[in-house]
C-alpha positions as CSV (number, residue, x, y, z in Angstrom):
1,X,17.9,17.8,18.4
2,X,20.0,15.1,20.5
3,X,19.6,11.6,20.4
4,X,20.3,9.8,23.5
5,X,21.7,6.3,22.7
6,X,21.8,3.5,25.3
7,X,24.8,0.8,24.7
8,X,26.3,3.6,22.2
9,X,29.6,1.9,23.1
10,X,28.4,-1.8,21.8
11,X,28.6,-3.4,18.7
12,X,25.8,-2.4,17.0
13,X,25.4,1.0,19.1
14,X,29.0,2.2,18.1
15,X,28.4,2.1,14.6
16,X,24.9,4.0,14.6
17,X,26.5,6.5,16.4
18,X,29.2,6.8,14.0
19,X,26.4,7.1,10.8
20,X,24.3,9.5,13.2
21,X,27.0,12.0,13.8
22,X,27.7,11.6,9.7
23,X,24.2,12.6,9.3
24,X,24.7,15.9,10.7
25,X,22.8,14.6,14.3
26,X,23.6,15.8,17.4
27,X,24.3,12.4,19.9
28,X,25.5,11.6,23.6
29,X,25.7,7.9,24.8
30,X,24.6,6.3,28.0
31,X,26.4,3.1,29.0
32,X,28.0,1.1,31.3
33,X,30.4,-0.2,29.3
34,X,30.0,-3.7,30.9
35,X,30.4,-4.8,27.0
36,X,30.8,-2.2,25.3
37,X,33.9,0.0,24.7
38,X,35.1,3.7,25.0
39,X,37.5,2.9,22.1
40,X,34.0,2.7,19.6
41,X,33.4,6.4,20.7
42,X,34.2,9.3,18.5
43,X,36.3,11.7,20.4
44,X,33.8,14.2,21.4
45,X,30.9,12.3,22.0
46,X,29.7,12.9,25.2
47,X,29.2,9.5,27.7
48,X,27.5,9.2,30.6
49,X,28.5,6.2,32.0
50,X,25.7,4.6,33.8
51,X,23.3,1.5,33.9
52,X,19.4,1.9,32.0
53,X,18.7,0.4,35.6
54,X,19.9,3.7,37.5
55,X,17.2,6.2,36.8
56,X,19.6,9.0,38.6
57,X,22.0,8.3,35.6
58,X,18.9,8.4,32.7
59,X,17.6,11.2,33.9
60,X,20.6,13.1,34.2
61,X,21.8,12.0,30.5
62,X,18.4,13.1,29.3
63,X,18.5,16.4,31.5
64,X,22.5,17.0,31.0
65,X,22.1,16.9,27.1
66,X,18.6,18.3,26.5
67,X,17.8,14.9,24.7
68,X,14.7,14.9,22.4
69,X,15.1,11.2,21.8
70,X,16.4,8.2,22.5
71,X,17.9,5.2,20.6
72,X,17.8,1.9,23.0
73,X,20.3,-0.4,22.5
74,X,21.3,-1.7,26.1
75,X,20.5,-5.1,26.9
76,X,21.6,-8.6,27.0
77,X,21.4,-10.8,24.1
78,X,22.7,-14.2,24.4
79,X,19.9,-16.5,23.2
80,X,22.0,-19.8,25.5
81,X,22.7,-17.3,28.6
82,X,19.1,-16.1,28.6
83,X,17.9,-19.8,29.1
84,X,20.3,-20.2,31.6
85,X,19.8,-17.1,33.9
86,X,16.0,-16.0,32.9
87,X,15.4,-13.5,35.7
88,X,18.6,-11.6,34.8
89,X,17.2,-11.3,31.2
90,X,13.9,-9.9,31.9
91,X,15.7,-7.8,34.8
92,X,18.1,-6.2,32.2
93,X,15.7,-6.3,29.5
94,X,12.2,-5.4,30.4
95,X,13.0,-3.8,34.1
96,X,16.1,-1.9,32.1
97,X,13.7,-0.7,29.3
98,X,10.8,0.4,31.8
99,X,13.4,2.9,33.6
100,X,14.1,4.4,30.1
101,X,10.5,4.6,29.4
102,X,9.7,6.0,32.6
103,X,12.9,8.7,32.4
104,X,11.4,9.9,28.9
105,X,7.5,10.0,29.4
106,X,8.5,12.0,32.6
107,X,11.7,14.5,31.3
108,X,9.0,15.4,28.0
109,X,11.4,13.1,25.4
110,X,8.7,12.0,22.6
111,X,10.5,10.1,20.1
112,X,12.1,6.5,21.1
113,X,13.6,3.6,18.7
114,X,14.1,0.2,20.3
115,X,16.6,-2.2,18.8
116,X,14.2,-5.5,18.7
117,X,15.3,-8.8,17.2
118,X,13.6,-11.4,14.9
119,X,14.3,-13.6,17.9
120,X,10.4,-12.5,18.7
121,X,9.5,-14.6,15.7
122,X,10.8,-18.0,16.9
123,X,10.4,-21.1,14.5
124,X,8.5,-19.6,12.0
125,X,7.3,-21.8,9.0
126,X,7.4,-19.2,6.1
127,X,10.1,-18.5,3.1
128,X,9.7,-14.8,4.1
129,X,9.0,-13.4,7.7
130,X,6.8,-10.1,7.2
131,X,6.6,-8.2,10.4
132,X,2.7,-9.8,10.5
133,X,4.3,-13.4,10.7
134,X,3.1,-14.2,14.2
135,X,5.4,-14.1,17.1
136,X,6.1,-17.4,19.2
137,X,9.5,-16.3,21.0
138,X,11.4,-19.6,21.8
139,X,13.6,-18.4,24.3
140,X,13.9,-15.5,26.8
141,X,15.6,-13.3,25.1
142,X,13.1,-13.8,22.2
143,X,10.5,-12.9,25.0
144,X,12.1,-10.0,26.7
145,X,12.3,-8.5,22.7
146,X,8.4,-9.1,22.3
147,X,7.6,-7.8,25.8
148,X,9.8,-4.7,25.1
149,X,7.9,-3.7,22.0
150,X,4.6,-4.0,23.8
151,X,5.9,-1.9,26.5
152,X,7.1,0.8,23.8
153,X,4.0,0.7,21.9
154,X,1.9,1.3,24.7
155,X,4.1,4.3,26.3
156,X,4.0,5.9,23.0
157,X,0.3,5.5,23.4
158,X,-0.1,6.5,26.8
159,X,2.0,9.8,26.0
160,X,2.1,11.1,22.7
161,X,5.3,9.3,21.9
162,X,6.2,8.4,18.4
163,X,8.2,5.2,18.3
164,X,10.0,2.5,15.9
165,X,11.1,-1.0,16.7
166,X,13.8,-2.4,14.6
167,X,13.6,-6.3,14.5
168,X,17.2,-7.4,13.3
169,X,18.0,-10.4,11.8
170,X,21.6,-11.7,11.1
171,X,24.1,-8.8,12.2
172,X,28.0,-9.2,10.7
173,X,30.2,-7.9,9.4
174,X,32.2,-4.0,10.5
175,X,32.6,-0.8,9.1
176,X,35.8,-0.4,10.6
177,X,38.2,-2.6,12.5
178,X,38.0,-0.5,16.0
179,X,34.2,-1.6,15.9
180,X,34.1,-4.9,15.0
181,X,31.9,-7.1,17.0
182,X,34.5,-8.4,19.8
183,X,32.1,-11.7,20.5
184,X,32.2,-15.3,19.6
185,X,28.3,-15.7,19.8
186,X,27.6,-14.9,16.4
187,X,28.1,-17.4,13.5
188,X,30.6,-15.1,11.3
189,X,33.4,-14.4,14.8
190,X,32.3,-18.2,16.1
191,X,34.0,-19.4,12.8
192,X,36.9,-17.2,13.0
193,X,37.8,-18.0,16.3
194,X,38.1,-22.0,15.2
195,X,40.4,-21.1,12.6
196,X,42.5,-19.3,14.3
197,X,43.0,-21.9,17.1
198,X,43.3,-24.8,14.3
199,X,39.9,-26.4,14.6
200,X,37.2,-26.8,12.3
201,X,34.3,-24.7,12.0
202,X,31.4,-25.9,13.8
203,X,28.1,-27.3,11.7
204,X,25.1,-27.7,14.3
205,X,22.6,-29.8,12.2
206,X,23.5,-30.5,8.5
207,X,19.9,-32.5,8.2
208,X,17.6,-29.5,7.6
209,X,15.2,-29.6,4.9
210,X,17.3,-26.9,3.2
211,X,19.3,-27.5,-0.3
212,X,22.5,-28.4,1.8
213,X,21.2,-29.6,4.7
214,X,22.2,-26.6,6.9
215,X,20.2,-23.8,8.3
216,X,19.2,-20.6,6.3
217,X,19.8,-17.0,7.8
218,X,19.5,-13.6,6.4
219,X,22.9,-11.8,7.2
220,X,22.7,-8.1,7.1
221,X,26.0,-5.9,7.1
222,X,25.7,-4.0,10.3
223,X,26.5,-0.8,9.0
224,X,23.5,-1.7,6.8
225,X,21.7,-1.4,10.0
226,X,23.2,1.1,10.8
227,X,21.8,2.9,8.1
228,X,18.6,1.8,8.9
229,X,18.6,3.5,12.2
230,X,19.5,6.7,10.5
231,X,16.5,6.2,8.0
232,X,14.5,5.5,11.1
233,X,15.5,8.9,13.3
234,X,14.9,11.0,10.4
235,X,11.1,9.5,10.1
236,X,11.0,10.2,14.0
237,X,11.9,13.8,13.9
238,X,10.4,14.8,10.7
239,X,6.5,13.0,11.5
240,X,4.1,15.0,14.1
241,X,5.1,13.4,17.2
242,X,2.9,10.8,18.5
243,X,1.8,9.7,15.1
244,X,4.8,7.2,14.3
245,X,4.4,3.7,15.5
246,X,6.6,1.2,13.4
247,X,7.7,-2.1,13.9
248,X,10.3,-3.2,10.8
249,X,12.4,-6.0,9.7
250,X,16.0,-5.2,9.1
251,X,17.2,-8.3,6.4
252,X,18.5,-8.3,2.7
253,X,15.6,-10.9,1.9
254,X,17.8,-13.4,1.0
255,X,19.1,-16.6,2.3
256,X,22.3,-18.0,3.2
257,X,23.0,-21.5,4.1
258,X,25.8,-22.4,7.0
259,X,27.7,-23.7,4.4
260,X,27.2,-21.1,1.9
261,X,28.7,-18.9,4.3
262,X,31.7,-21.4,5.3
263,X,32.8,-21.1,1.9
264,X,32.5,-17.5,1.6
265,X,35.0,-17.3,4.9
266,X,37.5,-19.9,2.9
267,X,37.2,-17.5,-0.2
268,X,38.2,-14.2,1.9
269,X,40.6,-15.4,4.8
270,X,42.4,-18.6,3.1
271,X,41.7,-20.6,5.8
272,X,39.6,-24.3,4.7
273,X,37.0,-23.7,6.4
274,X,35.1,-26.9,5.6
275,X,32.7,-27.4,8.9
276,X,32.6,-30.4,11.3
277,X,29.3,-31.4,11.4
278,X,27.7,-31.7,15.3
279,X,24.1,-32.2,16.7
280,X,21.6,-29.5,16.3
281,X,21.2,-27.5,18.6
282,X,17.9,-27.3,20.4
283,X,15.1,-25.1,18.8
284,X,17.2,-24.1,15.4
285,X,14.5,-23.1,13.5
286,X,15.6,-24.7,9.1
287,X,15.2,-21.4,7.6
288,X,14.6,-17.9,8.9
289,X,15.1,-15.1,6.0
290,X,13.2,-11.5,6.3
291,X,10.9,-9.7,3.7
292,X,12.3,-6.1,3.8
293,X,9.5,-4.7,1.8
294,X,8.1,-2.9,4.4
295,X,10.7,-1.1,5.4
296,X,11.5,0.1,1.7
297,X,8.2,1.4,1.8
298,X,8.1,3.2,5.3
299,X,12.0,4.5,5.0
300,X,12.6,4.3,1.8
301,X,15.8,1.7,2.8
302,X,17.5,-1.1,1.6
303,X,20.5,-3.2,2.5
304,X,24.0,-2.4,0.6
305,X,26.0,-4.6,1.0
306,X,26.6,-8.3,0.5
307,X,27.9,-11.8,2.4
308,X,31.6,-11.1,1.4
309,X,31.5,-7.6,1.7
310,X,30.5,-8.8,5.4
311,X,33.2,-11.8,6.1
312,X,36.0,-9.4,5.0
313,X,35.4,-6.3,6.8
314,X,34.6,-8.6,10.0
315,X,38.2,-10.8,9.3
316,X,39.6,-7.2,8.9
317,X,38.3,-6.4,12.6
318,X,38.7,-9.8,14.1
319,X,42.6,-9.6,12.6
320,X,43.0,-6.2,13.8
321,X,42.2,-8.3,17.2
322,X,44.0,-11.1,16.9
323,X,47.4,-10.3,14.5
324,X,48.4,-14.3,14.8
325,X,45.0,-15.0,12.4
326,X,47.0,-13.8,9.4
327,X,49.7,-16.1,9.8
328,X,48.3,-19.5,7.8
């Protein structure tokens, strides 16, 4: 069978096709490359390059390469922009997934994974978020992820669909230079980019009640997640369809202070990276670190790697990107 993946050419997209294709799966890639990047493509992958807003362009992916399911990881995803531009989110987000939806429930495709976050989960007031922690989205992003999974769980319903959604937690890290994460949104790139320019890493809030002060995340490698998604697809094609309906964490279960990890990036890139300590930063929840348990159960997977494993092969990318980082 093919897998149709949306944003196949993104971060996180680039490398599940890369594990997917590894697998033995058959793959083709819809996006618009608006952040993503041809480079992240295997040569012979097929692309359609289109917008999940055009349903001329889904349906002719899904038509074009006989696609038996999809893998959607085209969105937006900046928690700051979403606040800033709401409409735009829910437009991309929710409007973006419904054409998908609507493309596979009417071309016969009955197997669809949705890349969710643990954004859905907002502040929540446990050590370990289980995927029953309830949901109080902060932002709309956070929404847009909790809407989305609603709107996949009900399709799947309505039409015999079986379906996973994949709630991420803290993605870093690359399994290759050509597809590391070319933002400077995420805490691991944010830092880097400091360095580089001479300035000292950032601290938002060093008051948390938290051992050091600073917030706790789960980091998970993202070919760890990666990995997942391959777990996931074979779950999807191997259950009687319309009988799967998952939603998962994707963590390592443990946490990771801010400054924890500023001393892991000193460790690997040489750089001091001893943080500058600023305001918070409104709605930083203290701690947010995933139970994976579930997961183990339902896919039998668990994360590989570890926080330096992470920094390095990200510095690895990020140098690849910027040769003048290398120079201390």
């Amino acid at each position: 069978m093919t897998w149709l993946i949306t944003g196949g050419a993104g971060y996180i997209g680039g490398h599940v096709v890369r594990q997917l294709l590894d697998d033995g799966q058959r793959v083709a890639v819809l996006d618009d490359l608006s952040s993503g990047a041809r480079t992240r493509l295997p040569a012979g992958v097929a692309l359609v390059e289109g917008s999940i807003l055009d349903r001329g362009a889904v349906d002719r992916a899904i038509r074009e390469h006989e696609v038996e399911g999809v893998l959607h990881f085209a969105g937006k995803k900046q928690v700051a922009e979403s606040v800033q531009r709401p409409l735009h989110y829910y437009r991309e987000n929710l409007t973006g997934l419904q054409t998908v939806l609507e493309a596979c429930a009417e071309g016969g495709v009955r197997r669809f994974l949705f890349s969710s976050s643990a954004a859905v989960y907002g502040m929540p007031d446990v050590d370990l978020v289980t995927e029953s922690t309830p949901c109080a989205p902060m932002n709309p992003y956070g929404e847009s992820k909790l809407a989305g999974e609603w709107m996949v769980a009900a399709t799947g319903r309505a039409y015999g669909m079986s379906t996973v959604a994949l709630r991420y937690f803290n993605v870093a890290g690359a399994a290759a230079p050509e597809l590391a994460d070319g933002g400077t949104s995420n805490l691991v790139p944010m830092v880097f980019e400091r360095l580089t320019a001479g300035r000292a890493p950032l601290i938002f809030g060093a008051d948390y009640p938290t051992p050091d002060g600073t917030c706790v995340r789960d980091f998970i490698h993202v070919d760890d997640v990666a990995s997942a998604h391959v777990a996931a697809t074979r779950r999807l094609a191997g259950d009687p369809l319309g009988e799967t309906s998952l939603v998962l964490n994707i963590g390592r279960g443990e946490g990771v202070s801010v400054k924890e990890m500023l001393d892991v990036v000193s460790r690997v890139t040489g750089y001091d990276a001893t943080g500058e300590i600023a305001p918070r930063r409104p709605g930083d929840p203290a701690r947010v670190v995933a139970s994976a348990a579930l997961i183990a159960r339902e896919l039998g997977w668990s994360a590989r790697y570890g926080v330096a494993e992470m920094v390095a092969s990200a510095w690895e990318g990020w140098c690849a990107r910027h040769p003048e980082a290398r120079r201390l």
